[in-house]
PyMOL Python script that loads the backbone (N, CA, C, O; Angstrom):
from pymol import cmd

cmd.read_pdbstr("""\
ATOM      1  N   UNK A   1     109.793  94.474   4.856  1.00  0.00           N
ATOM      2  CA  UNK A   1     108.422  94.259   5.258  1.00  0.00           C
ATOM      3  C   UNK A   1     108.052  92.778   5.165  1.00  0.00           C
ATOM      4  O   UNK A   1     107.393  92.213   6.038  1.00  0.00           O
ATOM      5  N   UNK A   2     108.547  92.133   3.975  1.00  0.00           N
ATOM      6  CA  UNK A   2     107.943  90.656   4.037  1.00  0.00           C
ATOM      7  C   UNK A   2     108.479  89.965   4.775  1.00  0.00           C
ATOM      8  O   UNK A   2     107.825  88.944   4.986  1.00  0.00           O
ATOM      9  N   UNK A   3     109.882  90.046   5.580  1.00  0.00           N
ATOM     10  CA  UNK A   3     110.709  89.812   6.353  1.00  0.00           C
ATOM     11  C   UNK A   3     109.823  89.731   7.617  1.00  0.00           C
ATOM     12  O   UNK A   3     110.058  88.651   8.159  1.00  0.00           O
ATOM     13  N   UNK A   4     108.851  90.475   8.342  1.00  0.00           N
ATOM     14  CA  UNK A   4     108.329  90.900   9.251  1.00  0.00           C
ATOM     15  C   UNK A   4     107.088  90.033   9.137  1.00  0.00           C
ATOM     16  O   UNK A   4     106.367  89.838  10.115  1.00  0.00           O
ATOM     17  N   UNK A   5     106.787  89.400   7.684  1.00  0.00           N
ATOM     18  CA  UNK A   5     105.370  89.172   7.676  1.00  0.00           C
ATOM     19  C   UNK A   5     105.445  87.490   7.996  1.00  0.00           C
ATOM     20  O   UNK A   5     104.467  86.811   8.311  1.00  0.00           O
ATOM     21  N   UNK A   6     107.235  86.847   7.793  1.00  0.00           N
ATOM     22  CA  UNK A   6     107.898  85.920   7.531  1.00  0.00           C
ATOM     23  C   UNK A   6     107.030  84.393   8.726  1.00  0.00           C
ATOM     24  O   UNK A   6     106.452  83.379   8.335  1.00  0.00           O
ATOM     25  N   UNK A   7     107.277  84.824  10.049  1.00  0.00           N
ATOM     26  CA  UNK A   7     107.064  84.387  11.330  1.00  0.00           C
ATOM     27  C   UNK A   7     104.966  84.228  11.522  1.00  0.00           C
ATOM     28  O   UNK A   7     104.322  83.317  12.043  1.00  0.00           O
ATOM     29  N   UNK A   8     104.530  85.369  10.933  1.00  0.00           N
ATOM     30  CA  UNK A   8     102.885  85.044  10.498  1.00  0.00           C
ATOM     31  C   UNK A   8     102.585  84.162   9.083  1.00  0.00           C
ATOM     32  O   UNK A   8     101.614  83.433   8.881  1.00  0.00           O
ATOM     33  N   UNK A   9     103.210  84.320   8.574  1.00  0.00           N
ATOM     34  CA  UNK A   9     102.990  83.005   7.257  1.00  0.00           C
ATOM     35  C   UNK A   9     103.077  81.869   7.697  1.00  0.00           C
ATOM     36  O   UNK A   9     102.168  81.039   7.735  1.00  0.00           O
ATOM     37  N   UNK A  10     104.446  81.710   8.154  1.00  0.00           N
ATOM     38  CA  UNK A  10     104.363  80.068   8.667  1.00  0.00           C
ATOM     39  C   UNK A  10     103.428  79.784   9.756  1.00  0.00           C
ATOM     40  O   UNK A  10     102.804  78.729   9.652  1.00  0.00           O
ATOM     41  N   UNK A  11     103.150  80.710  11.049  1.00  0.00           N
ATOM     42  CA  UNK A  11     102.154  80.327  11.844  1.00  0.00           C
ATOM     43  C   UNK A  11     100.761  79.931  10.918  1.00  0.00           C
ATOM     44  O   UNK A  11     100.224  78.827  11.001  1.00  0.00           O
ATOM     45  N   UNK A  12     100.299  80.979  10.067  1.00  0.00           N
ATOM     46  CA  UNK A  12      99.157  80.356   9.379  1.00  0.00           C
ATOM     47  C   UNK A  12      99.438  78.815   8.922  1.00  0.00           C
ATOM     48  O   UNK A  12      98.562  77.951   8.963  1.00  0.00           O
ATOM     49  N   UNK A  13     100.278  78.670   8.644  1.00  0.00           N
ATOM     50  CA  UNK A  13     100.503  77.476   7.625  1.00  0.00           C
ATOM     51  C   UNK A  13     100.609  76.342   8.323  1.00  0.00           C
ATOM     52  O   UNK A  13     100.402  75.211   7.883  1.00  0.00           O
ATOM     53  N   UNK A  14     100.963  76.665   9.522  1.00  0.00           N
ATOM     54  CA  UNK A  14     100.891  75.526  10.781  1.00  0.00           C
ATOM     55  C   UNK A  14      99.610  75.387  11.035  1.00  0.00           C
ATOM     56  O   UNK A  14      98.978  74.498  10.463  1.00  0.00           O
ATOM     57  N   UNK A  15      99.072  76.151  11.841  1.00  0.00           N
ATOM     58  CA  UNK A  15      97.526  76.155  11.826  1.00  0.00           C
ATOM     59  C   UNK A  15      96.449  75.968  10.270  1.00  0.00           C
ATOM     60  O   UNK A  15      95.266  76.310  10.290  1.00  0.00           O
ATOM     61  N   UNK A  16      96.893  75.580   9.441  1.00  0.00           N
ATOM     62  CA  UNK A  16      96.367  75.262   8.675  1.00  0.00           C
ATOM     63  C   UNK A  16      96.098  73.585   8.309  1.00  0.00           C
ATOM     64  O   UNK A  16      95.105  72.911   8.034  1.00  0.00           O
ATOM     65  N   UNK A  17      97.404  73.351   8.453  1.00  0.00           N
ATOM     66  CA  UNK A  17      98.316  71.754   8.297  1.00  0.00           C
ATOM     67  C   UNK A  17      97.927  70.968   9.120  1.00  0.00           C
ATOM     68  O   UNK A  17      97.825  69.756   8.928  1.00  0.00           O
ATOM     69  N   UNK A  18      97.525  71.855  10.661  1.00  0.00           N
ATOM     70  CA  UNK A  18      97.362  71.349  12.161  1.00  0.00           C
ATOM     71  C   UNK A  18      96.276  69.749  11.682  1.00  0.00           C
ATOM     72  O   UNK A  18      96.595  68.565  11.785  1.00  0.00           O
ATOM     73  N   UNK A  19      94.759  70.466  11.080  1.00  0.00           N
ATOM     74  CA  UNK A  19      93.957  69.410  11.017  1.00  0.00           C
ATOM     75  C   UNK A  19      94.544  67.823  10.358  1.00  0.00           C
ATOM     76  O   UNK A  19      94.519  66.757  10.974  1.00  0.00           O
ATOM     77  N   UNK A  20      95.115  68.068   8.783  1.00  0.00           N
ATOM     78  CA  UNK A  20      95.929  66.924   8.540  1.00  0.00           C
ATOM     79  C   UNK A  20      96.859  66.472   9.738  1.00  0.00           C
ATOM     80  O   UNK A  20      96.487  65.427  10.273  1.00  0.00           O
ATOM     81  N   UNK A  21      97.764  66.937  10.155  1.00  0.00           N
ATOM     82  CA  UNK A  21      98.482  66.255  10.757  1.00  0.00           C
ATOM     83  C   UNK A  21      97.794  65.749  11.919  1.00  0.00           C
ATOM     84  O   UNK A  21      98.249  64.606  11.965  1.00  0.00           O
ATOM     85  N   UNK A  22      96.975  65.855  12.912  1.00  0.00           N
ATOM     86  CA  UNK A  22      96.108  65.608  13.912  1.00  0.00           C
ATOM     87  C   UNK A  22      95.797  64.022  13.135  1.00  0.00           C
ATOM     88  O   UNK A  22      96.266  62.937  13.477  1.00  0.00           O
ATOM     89  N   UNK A  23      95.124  64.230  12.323  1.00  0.00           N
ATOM     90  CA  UNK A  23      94.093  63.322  12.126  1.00  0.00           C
ATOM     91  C   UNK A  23      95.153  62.172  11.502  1.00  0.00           C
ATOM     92  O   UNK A  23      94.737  61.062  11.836  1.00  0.00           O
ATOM     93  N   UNK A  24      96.496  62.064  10.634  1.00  0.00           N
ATOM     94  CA  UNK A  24      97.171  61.546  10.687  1.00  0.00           C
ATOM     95  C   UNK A  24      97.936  60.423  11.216  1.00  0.00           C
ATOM     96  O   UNK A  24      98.306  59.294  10.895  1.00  0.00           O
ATOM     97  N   UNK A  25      98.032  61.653  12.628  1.00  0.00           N
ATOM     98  CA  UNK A  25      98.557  60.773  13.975  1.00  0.00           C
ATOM     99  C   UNK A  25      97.361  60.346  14.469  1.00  0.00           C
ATOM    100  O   UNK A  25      97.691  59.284  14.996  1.00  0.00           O
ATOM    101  N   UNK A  26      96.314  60.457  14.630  1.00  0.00           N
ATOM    102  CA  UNK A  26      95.193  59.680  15.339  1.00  0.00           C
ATOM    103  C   UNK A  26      94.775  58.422  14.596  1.00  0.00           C
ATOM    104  O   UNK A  26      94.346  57.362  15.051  1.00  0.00           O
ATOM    105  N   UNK A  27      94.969  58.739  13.535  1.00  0.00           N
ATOM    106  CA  UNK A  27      94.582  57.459  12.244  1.00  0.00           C
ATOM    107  C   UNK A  27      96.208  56.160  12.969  1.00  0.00           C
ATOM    108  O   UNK A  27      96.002  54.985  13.275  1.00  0.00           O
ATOM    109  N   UNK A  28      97.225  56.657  13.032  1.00  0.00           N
ATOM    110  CA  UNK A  28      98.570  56.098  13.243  1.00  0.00           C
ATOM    111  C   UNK A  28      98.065  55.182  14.468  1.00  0.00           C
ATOM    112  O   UNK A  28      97.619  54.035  14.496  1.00  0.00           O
ATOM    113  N   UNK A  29      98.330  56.206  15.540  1.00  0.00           N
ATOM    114  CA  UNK A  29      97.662  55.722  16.911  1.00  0.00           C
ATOM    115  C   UNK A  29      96.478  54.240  17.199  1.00  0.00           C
ATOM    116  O   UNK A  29      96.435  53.207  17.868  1.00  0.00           O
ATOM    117  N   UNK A  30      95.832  54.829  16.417  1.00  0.00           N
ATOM    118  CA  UNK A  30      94.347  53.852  16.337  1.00  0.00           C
ATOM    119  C   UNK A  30      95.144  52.452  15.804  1.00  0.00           C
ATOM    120  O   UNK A  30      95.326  51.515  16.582  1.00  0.00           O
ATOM    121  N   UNK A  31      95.631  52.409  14.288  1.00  0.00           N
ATOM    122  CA  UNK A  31      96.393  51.039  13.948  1.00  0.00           C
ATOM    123  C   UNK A  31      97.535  50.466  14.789  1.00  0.00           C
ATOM    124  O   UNK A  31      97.997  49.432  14.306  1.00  0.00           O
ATOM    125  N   UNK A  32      98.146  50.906  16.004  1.00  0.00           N
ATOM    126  CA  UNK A  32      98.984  50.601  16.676  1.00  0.00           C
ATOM    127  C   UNK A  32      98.387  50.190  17.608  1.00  0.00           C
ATOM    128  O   UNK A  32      98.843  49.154  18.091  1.00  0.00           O
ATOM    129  N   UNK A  33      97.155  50.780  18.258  1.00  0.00           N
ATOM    130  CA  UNK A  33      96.404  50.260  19.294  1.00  0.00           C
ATOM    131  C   UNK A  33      95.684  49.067  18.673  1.00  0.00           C
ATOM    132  O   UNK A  33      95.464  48.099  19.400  1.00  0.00           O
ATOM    133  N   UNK A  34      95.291  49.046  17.374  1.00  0.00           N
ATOM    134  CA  UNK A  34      94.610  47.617  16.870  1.00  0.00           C
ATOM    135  C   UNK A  34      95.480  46.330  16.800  1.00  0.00           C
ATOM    136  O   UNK A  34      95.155  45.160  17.002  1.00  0.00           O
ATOM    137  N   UNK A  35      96.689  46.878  16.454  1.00  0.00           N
ATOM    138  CA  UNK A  35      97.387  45.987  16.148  1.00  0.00           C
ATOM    139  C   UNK A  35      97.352  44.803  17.551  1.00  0.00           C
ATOM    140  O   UNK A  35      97.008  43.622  17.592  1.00  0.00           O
ATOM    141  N   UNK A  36      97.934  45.852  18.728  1.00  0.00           N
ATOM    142  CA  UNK A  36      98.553  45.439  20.431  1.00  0.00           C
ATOM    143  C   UNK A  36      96.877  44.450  20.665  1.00  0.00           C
ATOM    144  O   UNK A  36      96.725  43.337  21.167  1.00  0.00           O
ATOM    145  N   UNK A  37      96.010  45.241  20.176  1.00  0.00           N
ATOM    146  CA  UNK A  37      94.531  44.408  20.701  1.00  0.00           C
ATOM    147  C   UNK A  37      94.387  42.940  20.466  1.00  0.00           C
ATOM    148  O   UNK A  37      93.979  42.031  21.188  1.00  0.00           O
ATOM    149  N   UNK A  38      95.114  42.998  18.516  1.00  0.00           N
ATOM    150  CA  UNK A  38      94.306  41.873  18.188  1.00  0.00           C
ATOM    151  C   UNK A  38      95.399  40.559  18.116  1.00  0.00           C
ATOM    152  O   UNK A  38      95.095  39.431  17.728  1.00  0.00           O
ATOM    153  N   UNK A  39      97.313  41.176  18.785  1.00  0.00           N
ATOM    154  CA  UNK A  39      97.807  39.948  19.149  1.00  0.00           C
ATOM    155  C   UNK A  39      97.525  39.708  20.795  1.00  0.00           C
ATOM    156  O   UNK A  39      97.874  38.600  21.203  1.00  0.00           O
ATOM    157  N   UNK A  40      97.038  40.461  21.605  1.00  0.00           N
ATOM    158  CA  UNK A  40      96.497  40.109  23.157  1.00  0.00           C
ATOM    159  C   UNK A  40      95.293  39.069  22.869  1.00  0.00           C
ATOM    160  O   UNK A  40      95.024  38.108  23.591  1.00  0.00           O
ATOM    161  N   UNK A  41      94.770  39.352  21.952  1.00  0.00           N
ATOM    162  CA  UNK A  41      93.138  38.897  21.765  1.00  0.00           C
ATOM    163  C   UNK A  41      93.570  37.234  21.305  1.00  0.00           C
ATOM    164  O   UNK A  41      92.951  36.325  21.859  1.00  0.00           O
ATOM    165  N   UNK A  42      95.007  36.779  19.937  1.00  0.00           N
ATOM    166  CA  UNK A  42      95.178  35.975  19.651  1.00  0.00           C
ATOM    167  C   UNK A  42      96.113  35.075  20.960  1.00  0.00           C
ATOM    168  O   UNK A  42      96.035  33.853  21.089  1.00  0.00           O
ATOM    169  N   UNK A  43      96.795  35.790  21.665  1.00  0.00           N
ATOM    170  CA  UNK A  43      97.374  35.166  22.629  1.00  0.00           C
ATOM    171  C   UNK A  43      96.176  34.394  23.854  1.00  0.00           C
ATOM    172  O   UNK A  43      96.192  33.312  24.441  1.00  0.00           O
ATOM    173  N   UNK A  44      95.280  35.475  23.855  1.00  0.00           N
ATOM    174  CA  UNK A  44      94.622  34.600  24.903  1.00  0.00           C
ATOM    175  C   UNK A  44      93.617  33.623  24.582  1.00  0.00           C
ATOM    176  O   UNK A  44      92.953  32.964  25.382  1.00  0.00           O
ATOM    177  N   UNK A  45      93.564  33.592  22.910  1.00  0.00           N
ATOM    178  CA  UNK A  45      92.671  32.427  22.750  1.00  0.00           C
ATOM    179  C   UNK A  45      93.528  31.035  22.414  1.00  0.00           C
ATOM    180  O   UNK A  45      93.089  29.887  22.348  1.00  0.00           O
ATOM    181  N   UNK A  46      95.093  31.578  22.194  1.00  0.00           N
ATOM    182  CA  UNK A  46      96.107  30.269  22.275  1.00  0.00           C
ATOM    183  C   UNK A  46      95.950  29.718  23.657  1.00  0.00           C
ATOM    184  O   UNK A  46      95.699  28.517  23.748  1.00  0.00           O
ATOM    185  N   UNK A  47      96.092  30.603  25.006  1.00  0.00           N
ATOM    186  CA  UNK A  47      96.255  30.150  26.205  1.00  0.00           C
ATOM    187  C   UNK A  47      95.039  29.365  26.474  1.00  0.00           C
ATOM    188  O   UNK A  47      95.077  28.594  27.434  1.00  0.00           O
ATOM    189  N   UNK A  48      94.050  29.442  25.823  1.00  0.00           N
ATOM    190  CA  UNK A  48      92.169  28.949  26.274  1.00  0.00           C
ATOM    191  C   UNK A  48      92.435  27.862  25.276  1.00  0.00           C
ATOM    192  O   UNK A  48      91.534  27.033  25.403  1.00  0.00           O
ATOM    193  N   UNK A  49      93.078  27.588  24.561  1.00  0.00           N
ATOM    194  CA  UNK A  49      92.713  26.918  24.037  1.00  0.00           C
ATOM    195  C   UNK A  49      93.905  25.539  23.964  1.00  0.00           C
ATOM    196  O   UNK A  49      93.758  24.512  23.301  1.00  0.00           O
ATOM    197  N   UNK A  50      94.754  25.792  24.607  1.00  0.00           N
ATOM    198  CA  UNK A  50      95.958  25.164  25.512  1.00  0.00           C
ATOM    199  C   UNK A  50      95.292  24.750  27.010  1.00  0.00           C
ATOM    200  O   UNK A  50      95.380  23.647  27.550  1.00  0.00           O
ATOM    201  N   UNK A  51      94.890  25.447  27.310  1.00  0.00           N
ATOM    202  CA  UNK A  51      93.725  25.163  28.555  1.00  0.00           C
ATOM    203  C   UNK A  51      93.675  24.298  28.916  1.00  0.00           C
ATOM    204  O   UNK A  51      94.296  23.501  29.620  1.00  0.00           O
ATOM    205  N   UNK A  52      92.038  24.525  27.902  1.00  0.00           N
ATOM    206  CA  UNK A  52      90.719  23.202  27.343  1.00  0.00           C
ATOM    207  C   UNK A  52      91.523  21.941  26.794  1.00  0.00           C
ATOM    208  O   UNK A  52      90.888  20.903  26.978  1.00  0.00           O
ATOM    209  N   UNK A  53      93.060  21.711  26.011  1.00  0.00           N
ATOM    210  CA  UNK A  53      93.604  20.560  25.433  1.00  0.00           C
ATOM    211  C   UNK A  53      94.314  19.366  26.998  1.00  0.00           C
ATOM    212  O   UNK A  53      94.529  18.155  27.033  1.00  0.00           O
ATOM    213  N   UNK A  54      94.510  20.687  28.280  1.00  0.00           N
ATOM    214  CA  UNK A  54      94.932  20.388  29.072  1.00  0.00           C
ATOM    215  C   UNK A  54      94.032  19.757  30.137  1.00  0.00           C
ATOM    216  O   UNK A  54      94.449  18.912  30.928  1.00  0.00           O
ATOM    217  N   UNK A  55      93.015  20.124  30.119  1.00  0.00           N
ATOM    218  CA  UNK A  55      91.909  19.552  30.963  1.00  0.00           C
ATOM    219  C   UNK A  55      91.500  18.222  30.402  1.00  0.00           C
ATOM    220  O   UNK A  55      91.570  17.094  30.888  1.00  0.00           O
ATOM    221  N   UNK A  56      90.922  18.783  28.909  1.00  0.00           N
ATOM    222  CA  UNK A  56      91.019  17.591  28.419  1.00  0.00           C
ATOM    223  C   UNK A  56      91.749  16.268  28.985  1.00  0.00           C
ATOM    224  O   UNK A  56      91.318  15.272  29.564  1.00  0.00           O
ATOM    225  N   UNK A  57      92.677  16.563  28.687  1.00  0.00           N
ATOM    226  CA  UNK A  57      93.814  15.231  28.641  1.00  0.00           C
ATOM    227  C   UNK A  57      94.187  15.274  29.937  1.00  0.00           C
ATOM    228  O   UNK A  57      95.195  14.582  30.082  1.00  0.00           O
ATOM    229  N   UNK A  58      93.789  15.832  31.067  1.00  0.00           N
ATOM    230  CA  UNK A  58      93.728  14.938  32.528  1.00  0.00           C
ATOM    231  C   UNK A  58      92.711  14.361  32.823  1.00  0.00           C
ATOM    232  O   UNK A  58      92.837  13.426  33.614  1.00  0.00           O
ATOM    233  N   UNK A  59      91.285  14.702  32.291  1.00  0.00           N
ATOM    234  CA  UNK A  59      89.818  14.311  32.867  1.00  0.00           C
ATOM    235  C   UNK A  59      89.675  12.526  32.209  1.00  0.00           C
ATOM    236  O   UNK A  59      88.900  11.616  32.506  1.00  0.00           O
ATOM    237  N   UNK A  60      90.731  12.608  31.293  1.00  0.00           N
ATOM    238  CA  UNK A  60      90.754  11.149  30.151  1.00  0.00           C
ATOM    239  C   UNK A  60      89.848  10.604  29.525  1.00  0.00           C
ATOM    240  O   UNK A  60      89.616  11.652  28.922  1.00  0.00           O
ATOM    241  N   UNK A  61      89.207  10.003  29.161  1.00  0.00           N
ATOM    242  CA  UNK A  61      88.033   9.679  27.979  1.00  0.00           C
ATOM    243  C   UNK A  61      86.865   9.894  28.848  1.00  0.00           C
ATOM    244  O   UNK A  61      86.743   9.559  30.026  1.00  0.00           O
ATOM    245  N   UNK A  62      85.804  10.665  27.890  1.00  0.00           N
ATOM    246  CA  UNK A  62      84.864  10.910  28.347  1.00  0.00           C
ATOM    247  C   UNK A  62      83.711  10.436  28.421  1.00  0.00           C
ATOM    248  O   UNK A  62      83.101  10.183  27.383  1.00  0.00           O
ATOM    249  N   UNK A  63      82.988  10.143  30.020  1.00  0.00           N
ATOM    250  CA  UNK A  63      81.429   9.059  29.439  1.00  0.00           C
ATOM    251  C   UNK A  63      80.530   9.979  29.624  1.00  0.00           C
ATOM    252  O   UNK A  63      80.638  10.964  30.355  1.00  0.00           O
ATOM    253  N   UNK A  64      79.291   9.560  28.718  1.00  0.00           N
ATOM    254  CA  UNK A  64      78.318  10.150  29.087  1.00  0.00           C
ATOM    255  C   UNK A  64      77.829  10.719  30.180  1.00  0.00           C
ATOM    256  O   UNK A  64      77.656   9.844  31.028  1.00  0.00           O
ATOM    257  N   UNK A  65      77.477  11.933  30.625  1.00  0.00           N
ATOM    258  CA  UNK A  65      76.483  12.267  31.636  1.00  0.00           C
ATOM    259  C   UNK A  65      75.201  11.575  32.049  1.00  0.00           C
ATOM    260  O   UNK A  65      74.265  11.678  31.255  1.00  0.00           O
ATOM    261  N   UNK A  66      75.001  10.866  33.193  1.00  0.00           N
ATOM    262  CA  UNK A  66      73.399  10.612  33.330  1.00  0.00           C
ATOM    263  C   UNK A  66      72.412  11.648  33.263  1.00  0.00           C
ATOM    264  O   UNK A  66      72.576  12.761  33.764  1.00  0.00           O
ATOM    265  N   UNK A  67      71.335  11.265  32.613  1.00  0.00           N
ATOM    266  CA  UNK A  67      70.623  11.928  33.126  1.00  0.00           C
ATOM    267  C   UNK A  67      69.628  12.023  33.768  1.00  0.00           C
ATOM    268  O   UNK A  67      68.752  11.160  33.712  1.00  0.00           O
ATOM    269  N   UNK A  68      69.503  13.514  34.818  1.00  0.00           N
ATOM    270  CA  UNK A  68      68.913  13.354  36.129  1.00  0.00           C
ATOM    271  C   UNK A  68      67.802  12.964  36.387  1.00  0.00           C
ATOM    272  O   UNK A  68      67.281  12.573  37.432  1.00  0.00           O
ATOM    273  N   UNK A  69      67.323  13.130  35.011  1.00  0.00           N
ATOM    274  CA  UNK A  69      65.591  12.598  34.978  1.00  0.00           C
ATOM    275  C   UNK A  69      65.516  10.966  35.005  1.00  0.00           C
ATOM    276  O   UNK A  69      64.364  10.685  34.674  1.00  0.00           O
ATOM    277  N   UNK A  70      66.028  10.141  35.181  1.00  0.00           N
ATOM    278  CA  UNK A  70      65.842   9.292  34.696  1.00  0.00           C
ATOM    279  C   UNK A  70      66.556   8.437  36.225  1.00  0.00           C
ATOM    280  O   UNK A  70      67.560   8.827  36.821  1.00  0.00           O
ATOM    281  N   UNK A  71      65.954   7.567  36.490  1.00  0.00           N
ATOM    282  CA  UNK A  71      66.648   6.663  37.918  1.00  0.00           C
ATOM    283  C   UNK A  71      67.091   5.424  37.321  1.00  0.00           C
ATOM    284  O   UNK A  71      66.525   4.751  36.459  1.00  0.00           O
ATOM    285  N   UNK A  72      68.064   5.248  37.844  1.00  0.00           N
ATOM    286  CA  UNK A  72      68.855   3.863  37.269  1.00  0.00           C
ATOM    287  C   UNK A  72      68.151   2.493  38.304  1.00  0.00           C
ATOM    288  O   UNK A  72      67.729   2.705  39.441  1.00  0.00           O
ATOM    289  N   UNK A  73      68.141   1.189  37.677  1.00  0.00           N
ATOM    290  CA  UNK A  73      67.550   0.335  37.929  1.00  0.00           C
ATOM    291  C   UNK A  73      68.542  -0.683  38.163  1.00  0.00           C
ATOM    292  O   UNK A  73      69.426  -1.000  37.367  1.00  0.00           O
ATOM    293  N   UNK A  74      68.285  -1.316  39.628  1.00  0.00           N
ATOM    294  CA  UNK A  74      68.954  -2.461  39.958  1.00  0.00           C
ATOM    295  C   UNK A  74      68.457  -3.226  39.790  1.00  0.00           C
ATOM    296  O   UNK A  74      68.928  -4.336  40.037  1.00  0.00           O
TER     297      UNK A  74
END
""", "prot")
cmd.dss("prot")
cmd.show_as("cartoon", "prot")
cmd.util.cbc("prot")
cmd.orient("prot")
């Protein structure tokens, strides 16, 4: 008889476990997806910021802006 009951025990016990393990792997998931985010996130502020060093250093020293309010005098 317990032989018979063998195949419903463990189903309970699966369906029991189900919630831990779910939430487990979703907890897993989530830190793997944070991880991929926050070296995309550091890569593209290396590339912006490789950029801006690059613009920089073609535009070459920088002068002031006039400004528009103001008319220059010959």
């Amino acid at each position: 008889m317990i032989s018979t009951l063998r195949p419903l025990l463990r189903l309970g016990q699966a369906i029991s476990e189900w919630p831990v393990a779910s939430q487990q792997a979703a907890r897993r998931n989530a830190m793997v997806a944070l991880t991929a985010c926050a070296h995309r996130r550091a890569e593209r502020e290396d590339v912006a910021s490789y950029l801006a060093e690059r613009a920089a250093a073609r535009s070459g020293p920088s002068r002031p802006a006039a400004d528009p309010g103001v008319a220059a005098h010959a």
